[in-house]
C-alpha positions as CSV (number, residue, x, y, z in Angstrom):
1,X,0.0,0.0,0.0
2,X,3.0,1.9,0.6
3,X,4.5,2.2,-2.8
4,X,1.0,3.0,-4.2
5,X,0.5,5.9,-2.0
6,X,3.8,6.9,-3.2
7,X,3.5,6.1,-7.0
8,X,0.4,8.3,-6.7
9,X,1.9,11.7,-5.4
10,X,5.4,11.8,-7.5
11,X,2.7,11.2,-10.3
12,X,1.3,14.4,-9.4
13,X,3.7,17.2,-11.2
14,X,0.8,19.6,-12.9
15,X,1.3,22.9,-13.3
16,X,-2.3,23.8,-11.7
17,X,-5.0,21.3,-10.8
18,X,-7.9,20.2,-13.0
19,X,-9.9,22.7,-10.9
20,X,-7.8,25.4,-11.3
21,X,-8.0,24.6,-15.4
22,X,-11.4,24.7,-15.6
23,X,-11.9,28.5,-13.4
24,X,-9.2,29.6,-16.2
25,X,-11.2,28.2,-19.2
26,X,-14.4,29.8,-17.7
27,X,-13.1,32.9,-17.4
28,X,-11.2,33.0,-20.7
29,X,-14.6,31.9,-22.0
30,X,-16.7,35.1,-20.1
31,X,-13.8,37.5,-21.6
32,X,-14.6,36.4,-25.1
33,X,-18.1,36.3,-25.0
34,X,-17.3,40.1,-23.0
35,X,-15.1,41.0,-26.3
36,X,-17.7,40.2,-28.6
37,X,-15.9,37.4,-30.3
38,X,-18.8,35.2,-29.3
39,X,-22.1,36.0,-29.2
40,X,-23.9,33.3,-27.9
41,X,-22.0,30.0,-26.3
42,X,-24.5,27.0,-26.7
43,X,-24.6,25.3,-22.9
């Protein structure tokens, strides 16, 4: 159990976390819809 608990953590080298990727992409998508680029973003 040891090795997997270390296997998982050196594993680990992201710049930023999947969290912190999606906050970027939402805000990179509200400062193109801002900029007029898009007008309307299907969701």
């Amino acid at each position: 159990m040891s090795t997997n608990a270390v296997a998982l953590s050196s594993r680990k080298s992201w710049l930023l976390s999947v969290d912190s990727w999606a906050v970027v992409a939402a805000l990179l998508a509200a400062l193109l819809v801002r900029a007029g680029v898009f007008t309307r973003i299907p969701w």
